[in-house]
N, C-alpha and C positions, 0 to 999 in steps of 0.2 A: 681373777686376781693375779697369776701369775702373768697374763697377756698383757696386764697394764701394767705392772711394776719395771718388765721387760719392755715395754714400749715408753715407758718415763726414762730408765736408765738407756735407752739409746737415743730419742733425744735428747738428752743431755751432754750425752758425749759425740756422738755422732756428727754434730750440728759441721754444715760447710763452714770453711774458716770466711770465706767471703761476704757472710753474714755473722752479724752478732747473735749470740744466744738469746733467747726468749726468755722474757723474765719471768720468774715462776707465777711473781703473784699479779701478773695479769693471764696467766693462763686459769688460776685458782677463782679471780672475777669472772672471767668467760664459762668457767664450767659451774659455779652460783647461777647467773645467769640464764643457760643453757638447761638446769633440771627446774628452775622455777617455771621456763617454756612447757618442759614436759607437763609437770604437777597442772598447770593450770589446763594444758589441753585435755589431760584426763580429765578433770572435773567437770570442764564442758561438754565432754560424753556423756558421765556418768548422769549429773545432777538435770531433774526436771524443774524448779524454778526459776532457773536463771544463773548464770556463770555468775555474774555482776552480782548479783542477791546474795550470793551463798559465798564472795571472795571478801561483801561489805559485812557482812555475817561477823564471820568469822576471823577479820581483820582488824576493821577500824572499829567496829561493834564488841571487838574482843582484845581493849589493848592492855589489860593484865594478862593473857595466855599467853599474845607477843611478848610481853615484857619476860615473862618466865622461860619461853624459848629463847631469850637474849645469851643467856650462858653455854647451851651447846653452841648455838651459831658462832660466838668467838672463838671457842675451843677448836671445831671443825675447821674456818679459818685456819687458827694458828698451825692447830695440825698436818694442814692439808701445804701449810708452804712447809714446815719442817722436811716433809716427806720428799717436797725438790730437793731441799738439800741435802738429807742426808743419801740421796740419786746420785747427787752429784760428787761423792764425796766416797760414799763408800759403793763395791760392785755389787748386783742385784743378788747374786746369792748370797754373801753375809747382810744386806741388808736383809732380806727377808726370813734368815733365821732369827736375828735379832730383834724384827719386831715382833716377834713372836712371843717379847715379851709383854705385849698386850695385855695374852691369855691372863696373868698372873695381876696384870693391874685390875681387869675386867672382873677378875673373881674377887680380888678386895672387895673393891667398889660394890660388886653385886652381894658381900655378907653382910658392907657396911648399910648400905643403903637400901637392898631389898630385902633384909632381914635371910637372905638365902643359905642354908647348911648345908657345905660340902663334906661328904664322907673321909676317911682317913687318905684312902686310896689317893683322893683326888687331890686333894693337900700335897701329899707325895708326887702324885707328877707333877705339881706346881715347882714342886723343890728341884726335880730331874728336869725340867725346865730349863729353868733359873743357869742350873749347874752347864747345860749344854750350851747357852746361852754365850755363858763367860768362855768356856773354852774354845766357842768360833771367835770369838772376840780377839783372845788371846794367842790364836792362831798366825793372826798373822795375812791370811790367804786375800790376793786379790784378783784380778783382772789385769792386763796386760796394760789396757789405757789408765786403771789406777795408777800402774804400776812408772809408767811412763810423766804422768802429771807430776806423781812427787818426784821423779827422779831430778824433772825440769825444775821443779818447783825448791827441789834442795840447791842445786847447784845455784840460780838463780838470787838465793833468800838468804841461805846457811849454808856453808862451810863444812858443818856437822851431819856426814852421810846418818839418815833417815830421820833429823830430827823435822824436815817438813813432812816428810812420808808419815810421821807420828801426829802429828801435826795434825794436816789432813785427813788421817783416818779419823781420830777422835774428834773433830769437828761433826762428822757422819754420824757417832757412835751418840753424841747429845745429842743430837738433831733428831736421832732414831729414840732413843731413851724416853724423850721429852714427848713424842709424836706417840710412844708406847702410850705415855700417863693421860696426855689427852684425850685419846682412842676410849682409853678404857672407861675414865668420866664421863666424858661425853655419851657413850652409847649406854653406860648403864643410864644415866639421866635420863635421856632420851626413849629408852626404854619403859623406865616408869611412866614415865608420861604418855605416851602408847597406851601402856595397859593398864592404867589408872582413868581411861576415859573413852567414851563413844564417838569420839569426833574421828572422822578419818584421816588414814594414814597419809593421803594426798593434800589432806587440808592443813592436816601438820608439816610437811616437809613445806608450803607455799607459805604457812606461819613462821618459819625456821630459817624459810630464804627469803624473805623479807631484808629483817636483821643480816640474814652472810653477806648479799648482796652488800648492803651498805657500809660492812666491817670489811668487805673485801677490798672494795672501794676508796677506804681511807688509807687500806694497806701497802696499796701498789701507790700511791703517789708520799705517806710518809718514808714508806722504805725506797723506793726506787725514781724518787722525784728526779735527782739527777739522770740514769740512767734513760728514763723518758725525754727528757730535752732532748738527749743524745742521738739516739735510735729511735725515739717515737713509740707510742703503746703497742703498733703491730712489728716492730722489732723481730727478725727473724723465724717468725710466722711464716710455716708451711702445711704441705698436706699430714706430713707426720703431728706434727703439732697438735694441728686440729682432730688428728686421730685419737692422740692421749686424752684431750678435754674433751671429746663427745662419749669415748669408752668411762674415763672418771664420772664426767656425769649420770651416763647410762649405769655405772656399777654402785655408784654413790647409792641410787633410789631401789636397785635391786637388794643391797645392805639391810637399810632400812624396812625392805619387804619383810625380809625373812626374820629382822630382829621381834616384827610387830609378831608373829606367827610361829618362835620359834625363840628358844632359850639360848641368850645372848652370848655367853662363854662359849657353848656346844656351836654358836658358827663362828666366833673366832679360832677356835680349836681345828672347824675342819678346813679354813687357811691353810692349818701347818701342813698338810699333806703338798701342799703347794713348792715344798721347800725342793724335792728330788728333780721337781721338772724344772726349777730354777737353777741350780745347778748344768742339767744335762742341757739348757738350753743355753746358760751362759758361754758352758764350755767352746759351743761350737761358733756362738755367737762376738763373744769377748775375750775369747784366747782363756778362759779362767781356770785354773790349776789350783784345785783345791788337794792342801796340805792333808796329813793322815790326824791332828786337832782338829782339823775344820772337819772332816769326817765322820768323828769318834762325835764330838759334840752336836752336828747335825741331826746323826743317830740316836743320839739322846733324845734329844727336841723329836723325833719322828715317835720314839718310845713314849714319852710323856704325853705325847695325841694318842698314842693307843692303852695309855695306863688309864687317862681319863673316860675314853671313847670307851669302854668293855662296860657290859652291863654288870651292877651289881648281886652279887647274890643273896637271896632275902629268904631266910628259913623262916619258914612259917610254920607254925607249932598248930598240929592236928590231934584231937581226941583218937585213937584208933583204939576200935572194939579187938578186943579178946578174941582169939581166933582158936576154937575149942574144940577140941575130937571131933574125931569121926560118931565113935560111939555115943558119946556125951550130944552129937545135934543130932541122931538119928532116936536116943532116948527124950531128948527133949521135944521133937517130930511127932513122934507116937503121944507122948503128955498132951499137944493142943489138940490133937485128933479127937482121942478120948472125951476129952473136954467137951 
């Protein structure tokens, strides 16, 4: 998680000026693409009647399942370009505290829709969350090339020292926010749907990229029709590039692994430990100087991982016998003897 958020935010900034930047949502088609490759070569391993049999099965033989995977497929989609943008917008350590407000959609979602009951405790780090959340927000703290975009981007725009730098950042901050609320829909759905049935986990993700595929597909030429004339779909496409979309894919199906086997908050939660090495790696990486808010609130959000994370404790109410003299069990000893 942190290798790719950190290898999204540098290609996005990094990129040579003698090439144009790669457009996100043709990197978002390539990496659909790319896990529907995987999904289908597992299943050709696995299954003994035939790849073809079990892809007709489970496809065209099942176009109400498809149709019900249609809602996470958009969502993931939509998600998955927000996530460029707000890369590109805001630096990888506030982004990655901030979407940490996932955790808080995902637990919704997961009382609203899996009937699931979180204790008081847990509730509470949702709040300590929440609250750390707003105070990186509200901090201020960036990265030397954020810091550098707006500064161009004011002079350039306004007049008004930091009103593009405000600008800018809250563009990131919806982009992050939005990409939260998706996250959290999506995988609880997606989840139900898992554990609501026998079909496997590979045959759901090649029922899911079906639909991406083709949502993706309409996304990069509605959103970035001009853009393509321009540069062409391979557009500033490098080896970095292709690092981000084959790790995205590769981490995309590892997700999904753990959600099928593994209680879906409790792995967005253990993200947030992600948050210390995104920092320590920005700093060295992106000049990043985080403020004593971005700090205090970071702390927070690491606190609320471990206010959720601690096991609860569960008194259990035991009958315990009478524990009676010395005298009184060696009189009562002699009484069954006799007997």
């Amino acid at each position: 998680m942190v290798g790719l958020v950190l290898l999204m935010r540098y290609s996005r900034t990094q990129h040579d000026d003698t090439q144009p930047l790669y457009l996100a949502s043709t990197a978002v088609f390539l990496m659909e693409v790319m896990k529907l490759v995987i999904c289908v070569g597992v299943i050709a391993v696995q299954t003994k009647s035939g790849v073809l049999h079990e892809l007709y099965t489970h496809t065209i033989g099942s176009p109400l399942e498809l149709l019900k995977l249609t809602v996470p497929s958009l969502l993931y989609t939509v998600q998955n370009n927000l996530l460029y943008l707000a890369l590109t917008n805001l630096d990888a350590a506030t982004y990655q505290v901030c979407y940490q407000l996932k955790i808080l959609t995902t637990a919704l979602f997961s009382a609203l829709l899996l009937q699931r009951k979180f204790s008081t405790m847990k509730w509470l780090s949702l709040v300590v969350l929440t609250i750390g959340v707003a105070i990186v927000q509200l901090s201020g703290s960036g990265d030397q090339h954020s810091e550098q975009d707006s500064k161009a981007a004011t002079d350039a725009v306004d007049d008004t020292n930091g009103t593009a730098a405000a600008h800018t950042r809250w563009v990131g901050l919806v982009a992050v926010l939005c990409a939260a609320c998706t996250s959290g829909f999506s995988g609880v759905y997606f989840e139900k749907i898992l554990k609501g049935s026998r079909t496997s986990l590979w045959i759901r993700n090649v029922q899911m990229g079906l639909s991406s595929i083709v949502i993706a597909y309409l996304t990069v030429y509605v959103k970035d029709a001009e853009a393509i004339r321009t540069q062409g779909f391979w557009g500033g496409y490098n080896t970095l590039v292709w690092t981000v979309v084959t790790v995205q894919a590769v981490g995309g199906l590892i997700v999904a692994t753990v959600v099928k086997y593994a209680d879906n908050v409790l792995k967005v939660f253990a993200t947030s430990f992600s948050i210390v090495v995104s920092c320590i790696v920005s700093a060295f990486l992106f000049d990043f100087h985080p403020s004593v808010s971005f700090l205090v609130g970071a702390s927070l959000v690491v606190t609320a991982t471990v206010m959720y994370s601690s096991p609860e404790t569960r008194t259990r109410k035991t009958r315990r016998r009478p524990v009676l003299p010395i005298h009184h069990r060696n009189n009562t000893a002699t009484t069954k003897s006799r007997v």
